[in-house]
C-alpha positions in Angstrom: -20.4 -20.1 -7.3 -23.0 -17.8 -6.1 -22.4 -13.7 -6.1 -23.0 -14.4 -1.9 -19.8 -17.3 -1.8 -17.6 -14.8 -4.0 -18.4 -11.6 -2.2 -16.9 -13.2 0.8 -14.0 -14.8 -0.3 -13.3 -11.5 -2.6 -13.7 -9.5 1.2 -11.3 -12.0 2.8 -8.9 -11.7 -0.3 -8.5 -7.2 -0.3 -8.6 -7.3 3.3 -5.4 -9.6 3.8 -3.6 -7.8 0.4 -4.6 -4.5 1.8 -4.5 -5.1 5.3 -5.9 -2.2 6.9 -5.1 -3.0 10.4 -1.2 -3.7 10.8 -0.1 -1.6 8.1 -2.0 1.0 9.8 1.4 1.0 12.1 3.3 2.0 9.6 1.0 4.8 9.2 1.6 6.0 12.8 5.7 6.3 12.3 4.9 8.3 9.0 2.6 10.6 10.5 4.1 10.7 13.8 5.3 14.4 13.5 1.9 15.4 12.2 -1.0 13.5 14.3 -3.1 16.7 13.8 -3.4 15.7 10.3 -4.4 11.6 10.4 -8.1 11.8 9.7 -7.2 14.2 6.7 -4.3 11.9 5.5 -7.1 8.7 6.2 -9.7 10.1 3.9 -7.1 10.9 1.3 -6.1 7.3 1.7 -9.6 6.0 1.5 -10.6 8.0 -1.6 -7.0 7.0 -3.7 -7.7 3.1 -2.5 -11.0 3.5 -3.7 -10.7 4.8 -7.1 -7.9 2.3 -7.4 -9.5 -0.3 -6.5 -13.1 0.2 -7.7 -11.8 1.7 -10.9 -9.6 -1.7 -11.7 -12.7 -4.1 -10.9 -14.8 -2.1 -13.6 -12.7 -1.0 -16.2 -9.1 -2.4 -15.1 -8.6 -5.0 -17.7 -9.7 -3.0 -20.8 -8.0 0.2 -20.0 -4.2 -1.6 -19.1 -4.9 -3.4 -22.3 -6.1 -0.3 -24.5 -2.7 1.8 -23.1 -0.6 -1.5 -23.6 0.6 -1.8 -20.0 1.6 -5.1 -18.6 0.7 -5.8 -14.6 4.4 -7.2 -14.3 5.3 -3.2 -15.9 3.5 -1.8 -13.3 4.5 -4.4 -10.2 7.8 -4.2 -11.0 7.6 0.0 -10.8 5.7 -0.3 -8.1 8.3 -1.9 -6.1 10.7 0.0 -6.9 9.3 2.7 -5.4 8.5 0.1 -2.2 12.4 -0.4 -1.9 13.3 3.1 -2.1 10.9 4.0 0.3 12.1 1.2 2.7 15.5 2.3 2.4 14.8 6.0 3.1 13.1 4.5 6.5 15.7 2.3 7.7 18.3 4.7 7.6 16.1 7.5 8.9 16.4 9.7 6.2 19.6 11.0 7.2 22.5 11.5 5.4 25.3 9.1 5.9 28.4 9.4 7.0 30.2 8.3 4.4 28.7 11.6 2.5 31.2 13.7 5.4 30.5 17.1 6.3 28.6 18.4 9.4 25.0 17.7 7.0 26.1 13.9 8.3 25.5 14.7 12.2 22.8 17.2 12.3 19.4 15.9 13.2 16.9 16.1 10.0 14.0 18.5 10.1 10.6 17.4 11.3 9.4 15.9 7.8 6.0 16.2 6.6 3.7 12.9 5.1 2.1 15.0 2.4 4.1 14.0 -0.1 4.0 9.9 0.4 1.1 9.7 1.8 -0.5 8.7 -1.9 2.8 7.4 -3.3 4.1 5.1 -1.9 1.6 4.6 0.7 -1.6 4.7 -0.6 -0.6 3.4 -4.1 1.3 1.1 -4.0 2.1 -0.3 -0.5 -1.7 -0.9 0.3 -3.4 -0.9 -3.1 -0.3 -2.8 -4.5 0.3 -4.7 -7.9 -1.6 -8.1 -5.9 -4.3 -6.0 -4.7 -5.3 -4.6 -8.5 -4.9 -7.9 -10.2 -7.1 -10.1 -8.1 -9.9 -7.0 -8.1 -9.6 -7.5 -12.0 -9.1 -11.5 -11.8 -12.6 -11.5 -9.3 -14.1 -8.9 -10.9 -14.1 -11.3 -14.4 -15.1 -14.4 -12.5 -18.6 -15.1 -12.1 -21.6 -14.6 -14.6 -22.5 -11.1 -16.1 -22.2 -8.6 -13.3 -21.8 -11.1 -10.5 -18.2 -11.0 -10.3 -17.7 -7.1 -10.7 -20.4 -6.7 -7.8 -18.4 -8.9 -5.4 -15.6 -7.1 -6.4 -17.1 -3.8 -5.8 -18.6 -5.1 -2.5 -15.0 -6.4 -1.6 -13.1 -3.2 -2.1 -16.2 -1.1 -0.4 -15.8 -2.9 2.8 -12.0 -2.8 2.9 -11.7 0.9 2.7 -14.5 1.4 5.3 -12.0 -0.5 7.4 -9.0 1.5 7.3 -10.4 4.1 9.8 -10.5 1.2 12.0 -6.5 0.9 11.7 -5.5 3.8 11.0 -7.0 6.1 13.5 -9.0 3.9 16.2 -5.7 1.3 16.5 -3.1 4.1 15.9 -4.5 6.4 18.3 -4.2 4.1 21.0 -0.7 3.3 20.6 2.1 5.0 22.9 5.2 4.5 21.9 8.5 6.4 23.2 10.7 7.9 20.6 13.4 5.3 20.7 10.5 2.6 20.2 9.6 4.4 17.4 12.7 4.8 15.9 13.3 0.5 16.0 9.6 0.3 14.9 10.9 2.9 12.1 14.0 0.8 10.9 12.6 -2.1 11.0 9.4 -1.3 9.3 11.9 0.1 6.5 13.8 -3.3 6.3 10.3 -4.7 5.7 8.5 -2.3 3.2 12.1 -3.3 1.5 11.4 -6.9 1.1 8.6 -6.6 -0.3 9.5 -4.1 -2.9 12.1 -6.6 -3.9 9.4 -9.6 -4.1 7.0 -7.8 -6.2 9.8 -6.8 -8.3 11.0 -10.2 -8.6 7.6 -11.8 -9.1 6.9 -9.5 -12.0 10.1 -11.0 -13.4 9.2 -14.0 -13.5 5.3 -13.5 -14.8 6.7 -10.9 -17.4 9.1 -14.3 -18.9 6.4 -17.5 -17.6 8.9 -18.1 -15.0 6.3 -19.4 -12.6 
């Protein structure tokens, strides 16, 4: 296979793992009480994907091996950290009622995205478990250099994308508050799932299960 053939199948692969366009509505609910702050929370976003990304396709495989990590280690954590996340946006971030007290009915403070905007956004619900390993699985395919160029190419032109989605797409959404708040729960109920998949498929690659 020719570095040309590889480059564009490894583009096609990041850009449906990372998907830089419809994730990029999830990006709107989190930032929705700061839109001020989007193109700063975007580069952020760009610069963590990139060093993710770029860092697994040229030293990925010898670095998890040198530590001892396993990729099913890290997918399971990583969804982990999915589920809670989806949780925490289906039921709004607010208390329950089952934990009583007036702290059940009072409506949560605005909340800021500065602390999830690297984890669990960035790292790993865009740059996820999938995303790292087929950056390392491309990056070792092809003769000397070929496949870690493709690679490179790959992840380049997926996080030049994201401004796409998550400012040019986002900024030209309008969405009342109750929309939003459906858009929130469901979104939650979604992020969820696939915390629980990645979870389960490191499960089963951690004991050859399939």
């Amino acid at each position: 296979m020719s570095t040309l053939e590889l480059t564009v199948q490894a583009t096609i692969a990041m850009i449906l793992l990372v998907d830089p366009f419809i994730r990029g509505l999830f990006f709107r609910v989190l930032t929705d009480n700061e839109p001020e702050r989007r193109r700063e929370y975007v580069g952020r976003i760009m610069v963590v994907i990139a060093i993710t990304l770029g860092g697994a396709a040229l030293v990925g495989r010898p670095v998890l091996d040198l530590v001892g990590i396993d990729l099913s280690a890290f997918g399971f954590a990583g969804g982990l950290v999915l589920l809670l996340m989806g949780f925490e946006m289906l039921f709004g971030g607010e208390p329950t009622r089952a934990q009583g007290g007036a702290a059940a009915h009072e409506e949560p403070a605005p909340r800021s995205a500065e602390d999830s905007i690297v984890v669990p956004y960035a790292i790993p619900f865009m740059a996820g478990p999938g995303a790292i390993t087929t950056v390392i699985g491309i990056a070792s395919t092809g003769q000397g250099w070929s496949g870690t160029v493709a690679a490179l190419i790959a992840v380049a032109i997926t996080v030049a994308l994201i401004p796409v989605g998550h400012l040019l797409l986002v900024n030209r959404m309008r969405m009342s508050a109750q929309t939003i708040a459906i858009v929130t729960r469901f979104g939650g109920l979604f992020v969820a799932t696939i915390g629980i998949q990645l979870m389960l498929n490191a499960i089963r690659t951690y004991f050859g299960l399939g």
